[in-house]
C-alpha positions as CSV (number, residue, x, y, z in Angstrom):
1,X,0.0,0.0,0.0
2,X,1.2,3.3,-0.9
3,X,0.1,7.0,-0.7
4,X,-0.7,9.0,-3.2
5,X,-1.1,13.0,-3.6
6,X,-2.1,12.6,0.2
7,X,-5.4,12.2,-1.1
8,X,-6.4,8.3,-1.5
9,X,-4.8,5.8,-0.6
10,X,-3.5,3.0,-3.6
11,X,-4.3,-0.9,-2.2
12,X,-2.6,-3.9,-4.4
13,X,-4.2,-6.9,-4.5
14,X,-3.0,-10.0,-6.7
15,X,-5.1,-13.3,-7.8
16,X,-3.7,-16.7,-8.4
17,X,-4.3,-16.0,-12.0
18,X,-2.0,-13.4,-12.3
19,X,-3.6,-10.2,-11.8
20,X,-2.7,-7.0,-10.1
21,X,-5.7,-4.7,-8.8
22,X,-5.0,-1.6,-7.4
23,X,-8.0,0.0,-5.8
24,X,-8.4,3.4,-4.1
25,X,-9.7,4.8,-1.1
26,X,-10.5,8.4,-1.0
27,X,-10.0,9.4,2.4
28,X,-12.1,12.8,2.3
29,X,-15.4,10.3,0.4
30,X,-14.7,7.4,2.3
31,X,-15.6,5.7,-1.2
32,X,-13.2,3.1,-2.6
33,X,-13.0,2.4,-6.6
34,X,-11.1,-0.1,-8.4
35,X,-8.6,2.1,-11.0
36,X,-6.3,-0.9,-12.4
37,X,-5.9,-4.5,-13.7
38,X,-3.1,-5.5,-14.9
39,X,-2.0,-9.0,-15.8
40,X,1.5,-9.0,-14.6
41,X,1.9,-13.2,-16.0
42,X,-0.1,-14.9,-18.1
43,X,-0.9,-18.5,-16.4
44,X,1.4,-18.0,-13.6
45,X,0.5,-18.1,-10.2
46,X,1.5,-14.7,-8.5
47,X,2.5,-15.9,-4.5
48,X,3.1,-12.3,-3.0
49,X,3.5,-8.4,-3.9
50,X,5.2,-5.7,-2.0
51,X,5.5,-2.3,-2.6
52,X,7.3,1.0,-1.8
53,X,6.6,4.7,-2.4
54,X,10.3,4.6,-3.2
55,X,13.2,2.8,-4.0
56,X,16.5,4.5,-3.2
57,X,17.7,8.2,-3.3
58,X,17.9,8.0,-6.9
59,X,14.6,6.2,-7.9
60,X,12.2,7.8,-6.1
61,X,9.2,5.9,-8.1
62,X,6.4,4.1,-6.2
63,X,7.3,0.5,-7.4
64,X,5.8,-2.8,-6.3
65,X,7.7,-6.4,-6.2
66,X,5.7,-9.5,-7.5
67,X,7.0,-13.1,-6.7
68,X,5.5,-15.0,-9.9
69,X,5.8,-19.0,-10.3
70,X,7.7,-19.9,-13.4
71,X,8.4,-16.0,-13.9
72,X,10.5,-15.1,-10.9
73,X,10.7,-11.8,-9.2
74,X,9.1,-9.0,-10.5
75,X,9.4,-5.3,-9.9
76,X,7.4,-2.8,-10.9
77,X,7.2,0.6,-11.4
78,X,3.8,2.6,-10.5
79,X,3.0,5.3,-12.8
80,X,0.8,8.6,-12.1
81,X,-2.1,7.1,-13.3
82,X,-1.8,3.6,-11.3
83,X,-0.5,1.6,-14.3
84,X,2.6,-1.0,-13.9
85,X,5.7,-0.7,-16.3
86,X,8.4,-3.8,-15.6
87,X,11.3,-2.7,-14.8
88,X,13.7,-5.5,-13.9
89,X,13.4,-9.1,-13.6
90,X,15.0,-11.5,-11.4
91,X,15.5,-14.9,-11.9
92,X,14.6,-17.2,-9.2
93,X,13.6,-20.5,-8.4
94,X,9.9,-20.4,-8.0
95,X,7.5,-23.3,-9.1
96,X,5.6,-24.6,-6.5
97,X,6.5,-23.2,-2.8
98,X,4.8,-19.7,-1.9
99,X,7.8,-17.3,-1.8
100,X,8.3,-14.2,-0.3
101,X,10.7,-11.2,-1.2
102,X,11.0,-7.6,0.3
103,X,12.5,-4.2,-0.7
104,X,15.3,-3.1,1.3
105,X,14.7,0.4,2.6
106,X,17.7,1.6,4.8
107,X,20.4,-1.1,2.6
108,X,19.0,1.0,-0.3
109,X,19.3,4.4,1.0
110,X,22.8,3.5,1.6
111,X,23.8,1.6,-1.5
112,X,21.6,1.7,-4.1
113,X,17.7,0.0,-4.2
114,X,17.6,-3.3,-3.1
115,X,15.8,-6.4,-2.6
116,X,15.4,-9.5,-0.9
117,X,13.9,-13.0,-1.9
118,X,13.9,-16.5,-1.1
119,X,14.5,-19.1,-3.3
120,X,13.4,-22.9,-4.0
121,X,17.4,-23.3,-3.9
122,X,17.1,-22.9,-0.7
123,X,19.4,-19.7,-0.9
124,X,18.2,-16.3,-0.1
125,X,19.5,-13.8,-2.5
126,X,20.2,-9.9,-2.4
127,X,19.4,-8.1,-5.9
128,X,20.7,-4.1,-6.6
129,X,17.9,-3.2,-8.9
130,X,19.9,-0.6,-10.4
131,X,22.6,-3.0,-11.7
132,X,21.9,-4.6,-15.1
133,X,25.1,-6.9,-15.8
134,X,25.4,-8.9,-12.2
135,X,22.3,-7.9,-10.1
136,X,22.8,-10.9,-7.7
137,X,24.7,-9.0,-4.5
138,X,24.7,-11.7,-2.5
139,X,23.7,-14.7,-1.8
140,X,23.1,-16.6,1.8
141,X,23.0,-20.5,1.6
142,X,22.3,-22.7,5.0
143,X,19.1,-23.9,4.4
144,X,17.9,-27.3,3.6
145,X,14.5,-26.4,2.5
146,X,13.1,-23.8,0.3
147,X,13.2,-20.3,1.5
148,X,10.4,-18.8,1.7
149,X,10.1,-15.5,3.7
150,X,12.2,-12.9,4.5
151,X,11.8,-10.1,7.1
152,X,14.6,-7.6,8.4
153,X,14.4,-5.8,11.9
154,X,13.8,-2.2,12.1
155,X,17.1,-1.1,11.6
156,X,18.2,-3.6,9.0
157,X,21.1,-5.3,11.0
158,X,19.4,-8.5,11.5
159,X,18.0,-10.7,8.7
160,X,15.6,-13.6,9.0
161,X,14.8,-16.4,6.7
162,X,12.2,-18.8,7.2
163,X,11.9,-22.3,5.0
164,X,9.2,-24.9,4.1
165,X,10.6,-27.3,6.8
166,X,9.8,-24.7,9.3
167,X,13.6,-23.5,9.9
168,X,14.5,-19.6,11.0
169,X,17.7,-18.5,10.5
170,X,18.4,-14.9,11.6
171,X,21.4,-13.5,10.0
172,X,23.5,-10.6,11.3
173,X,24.7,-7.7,8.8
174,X,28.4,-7.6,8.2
175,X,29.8,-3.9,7.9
C-alpha cells in the first residue's frame, strides 16, 4: 500500500491468475473504486506483492515487487495514473513453494535499491535493482528447505529467513 497526492490511498491486490488490482480509497469520500488491472503473468500463479513509495535516493518511483511461479521476481514501477511498467526481472527459483521477497529500505538508502527474496534453492538472494550486468549482490545458503520468507528488523542489522521445513535462520549484517 502506498500513498498518493495525500489524497487516497492506492491498495494492491494479486489473484492466483496473475492479476494486479490496485483499488483506491479516498480518504475525504470514504468511497473506494477499483482504478487498475493488470495481468503481470499470463498462467502463472502470482505468491506475493510488495511495494514502496520509493526505491533508493535515486529512484524515487512508487514501485511494487511481485514473486510470480515460473516468472520469478518482479518489480514494478507505478505510474501517475496507477498503471505497472516492468522494470527489472530477477531470476529465481519459484515453481511450486509460496515465496516471499521484500525491498530493502535503509540497505538501499545506503547503497543503491535493493531487494530481498527466497528461493526454492534454498538460498536467499540480495538483488541491486539498479545494476543490469550482475544484479545478484549476494547470496546466503544454510538452508535445507526452500526459502520462503524474509523479514529484516527495524534497523536492517538482523535478517531472518524462514523455510518450508519450518527452519528460522536470523542472519547478522556484516559492515
Amino acid at each position: 500500500m502506498y500513498v498518493c497526492l495525500s489524497v487516497c490511498i492506492c491498495i494492491y491486490l494479486f489473484t492466483a491468475q496473475g492479476f494486479v488490482y490496485c483499488f483506491c480509497f479516498h480518504i475525504a469520500s470514504g468511497r473506494m473504486q477499483r482504478t487498475k488491472r493488470t495481468l503481470v503473468s499470463l498462467s502463472n500463479q502470482i505468491t506475493s506483492i510488495s511495494s514502496r513509495s520509493w526505491m533508493s535516493r535515486e529512484a524515487r518511483d512508487p514501485s511494487l515487487l511481485v514473486n510470480c511461479m515460473q516468472g520469478g521476481l518482479l518489480l514494478f514501477r507505478i505510474n501517475p495514473d496507477d498503471s505497472l511498467v516492468l522494470k527489472r526481472q530477477f531470476s529465481i527459483m519459484h515453481t511450486r513453494e509460496t515465496i516471499r521477497s521484500i525491498f530493502c529500505p535503509l540497505m538501499s538508502f545506503r547503497q543503491g535499491a535493493c531487494v530481498v527474496s527466497g528461493s526454492e534453492d534454498m538460498c536467499v538472494y540480495f538483488y541491486n535493482v539498479d545494476e543490469v550486468q550482475k544484479p545478484m549482490v549476494n547470496k546466503l545458503q544454510g538452508h535445507s528447505s526452500p526459502v520462503i520468507a524474509v523479514s529484516f528488523n527495524y534497523n536492517e542489522s538482523l535478517l531472518a529467513s524462514g523455510d518450508s521445513s519450518g527452519t528460522v535462520i536470523v542472519w547478522n549484517r556484516q559492515e
